[in-house]
N, C-alpha and C positions, 0 to 999 in steps of 0.2 A: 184770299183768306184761307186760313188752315184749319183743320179737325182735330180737334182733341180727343183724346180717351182719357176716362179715368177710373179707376179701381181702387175701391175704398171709400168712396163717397159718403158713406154714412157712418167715417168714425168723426173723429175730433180735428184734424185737420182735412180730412178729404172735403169733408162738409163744408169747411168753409172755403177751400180750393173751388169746388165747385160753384159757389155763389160767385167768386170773383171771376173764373169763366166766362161763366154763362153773360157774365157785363163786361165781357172784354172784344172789342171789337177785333182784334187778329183771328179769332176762332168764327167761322160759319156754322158748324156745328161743335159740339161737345156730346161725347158719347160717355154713357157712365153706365159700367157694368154692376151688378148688384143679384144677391140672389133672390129677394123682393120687388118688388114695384115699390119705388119712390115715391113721396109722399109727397112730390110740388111738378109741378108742371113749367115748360116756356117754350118759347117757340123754338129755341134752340139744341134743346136737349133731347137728346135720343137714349130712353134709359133699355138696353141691355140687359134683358133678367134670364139669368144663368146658373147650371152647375158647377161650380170652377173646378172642379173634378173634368167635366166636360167640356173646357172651355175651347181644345181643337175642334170641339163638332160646331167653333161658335164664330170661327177664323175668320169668315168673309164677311161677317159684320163689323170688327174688329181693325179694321182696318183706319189709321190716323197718322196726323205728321209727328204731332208730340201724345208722348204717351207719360201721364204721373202714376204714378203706385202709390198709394196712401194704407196699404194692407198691414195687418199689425196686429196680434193676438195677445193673450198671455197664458201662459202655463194654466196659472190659477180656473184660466177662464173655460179651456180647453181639457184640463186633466191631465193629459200626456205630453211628456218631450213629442210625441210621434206626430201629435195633429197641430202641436205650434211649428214644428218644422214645416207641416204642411201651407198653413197657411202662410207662414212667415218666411221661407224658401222655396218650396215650389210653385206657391203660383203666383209670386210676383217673377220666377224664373220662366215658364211656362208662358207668362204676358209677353217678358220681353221676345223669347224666341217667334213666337207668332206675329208680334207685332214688327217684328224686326223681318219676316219673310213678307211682311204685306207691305212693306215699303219706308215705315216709319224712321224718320231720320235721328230721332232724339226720344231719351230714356229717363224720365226725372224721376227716383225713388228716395222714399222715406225712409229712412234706416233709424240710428242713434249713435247720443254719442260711447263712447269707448266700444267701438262695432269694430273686432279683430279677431278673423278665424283661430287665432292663438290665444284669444281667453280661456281660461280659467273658466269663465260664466258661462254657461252655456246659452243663456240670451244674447251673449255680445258675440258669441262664437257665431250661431249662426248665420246676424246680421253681416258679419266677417265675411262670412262666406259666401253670402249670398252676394252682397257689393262683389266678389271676385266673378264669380260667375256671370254673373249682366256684365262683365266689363269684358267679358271674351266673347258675349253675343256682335261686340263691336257694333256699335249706334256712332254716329258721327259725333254726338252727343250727348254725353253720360253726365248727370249730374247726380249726386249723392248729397244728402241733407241727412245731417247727423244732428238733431233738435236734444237738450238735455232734457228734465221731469216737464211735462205736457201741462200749462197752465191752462183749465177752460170746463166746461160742464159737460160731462160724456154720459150719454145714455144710460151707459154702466156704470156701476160701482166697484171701484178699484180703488180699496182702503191703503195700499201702499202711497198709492198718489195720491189720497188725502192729506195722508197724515205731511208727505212732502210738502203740498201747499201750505198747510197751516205751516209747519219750519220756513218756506219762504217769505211768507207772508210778514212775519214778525224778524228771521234772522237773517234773511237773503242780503243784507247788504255786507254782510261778513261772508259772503260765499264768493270766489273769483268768477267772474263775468262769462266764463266757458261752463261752470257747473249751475249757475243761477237757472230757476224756473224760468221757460220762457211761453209764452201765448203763443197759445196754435195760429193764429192771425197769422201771427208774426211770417212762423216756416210758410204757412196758405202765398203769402205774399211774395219771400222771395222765392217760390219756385215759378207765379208767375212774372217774376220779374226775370228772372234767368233764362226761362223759355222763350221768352224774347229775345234774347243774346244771340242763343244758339253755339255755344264757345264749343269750338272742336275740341274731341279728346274726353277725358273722364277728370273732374272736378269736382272736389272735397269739398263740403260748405257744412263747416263748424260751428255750434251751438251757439259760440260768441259773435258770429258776422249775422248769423241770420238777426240776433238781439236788433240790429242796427233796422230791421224793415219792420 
């Protein structure tokens, strides 16, 4: 059986990534880093609580076959381009290089969809960017999930994405199947469905395939 890590656990899809884990028999353990203590317990889970600033002084714990990124800020939330970059570029980049020195075969990150270093948006830019970046750490395999507006109940309050859900809620069958809301379940599901694959190479998985898990 194999080790998972994951980072992000406590937003809106890590969290539920992590339930499905932890009840998936390929994984012996599931490592989940966080800068808190976790608020559930199982026999399988090894929660990791770190400064991700420091997360090289944290490497030889770190260690797993597949590694998910589930990390994800926003401006609003953060204040500055400077600390969304951070959390949103460095240290899902940071994961992968460490994780990719300890042995780990496979990369599976949360991005979005229109994620291209040559936006205009400076959210899509650096999701861009960052997909470029993990794909030169070279993982045998790289998967990218590119999810449109995040259907589901997050801790936080993020009135942009409200106000979205209620527009899908009543007009989403006028919206084309790549832009429609979709349940964080959904992307939870097929990243562990992919990580099973193991597909060599770096893999683009768009907001309308994942609709389909």
């Amino acid at each position: 059986m194999k080790i998972a890590l994951i980072a992000g656990s406590t937003g809106l899809i890590g969290n539920q990534l992590l339930s499905l884990l932890l009840n998936d028999d390929s994984y012996s353990v599931v490592k989940a880093i966080s800068r808190k203590p976790l608020d559930i317990t199982h026999p399988k889970l090894e929660n990791i609580v770190l400064d991700f600033d420091q997360m090289a002084q944290h490497s030889g714990q770190l260690k797993a076959d597949d590694v998910f990124c589930c990390l994800g800020t926003t401006i609003k939330k953060v204040k500055t381009k400077e600390k969304f970059r951070q959390v949103d570029f460095d240290y899902p980049l940071a994961l992968a290089r460490i994780s990719k020195a300890n042995g780990a075969r496979q990369y599976l990150l949360v991005s979005a969809l229109g994620a291209d270093k040559k936006s205009s948006i400076f959210y899509n830019q650096v999701k861009g960017e960052v997909e470029e970046a993990i794909g030169e750490v070279a993982f045998t395999s790289f998967q990218i999930f590119r999810p449109s507006l995040l259907m589901g109940d997050r801790q936080e309050n993020r009135s942009g994405e409200e106000a979205g859900k209620v527009f899908f809620k009543y007009f989403g069958f006028l919206v084309p199947k790549k832009y429609k809301g979709i349940d964080s379940i959904k992307v939870a599901r097929a990243m562990q469905a992919f990580a099973k694959i193991e597909k060599p190479g770096t893999h683009i998985h768009e907001s309308a395939e994942l609709q389909e898990y």
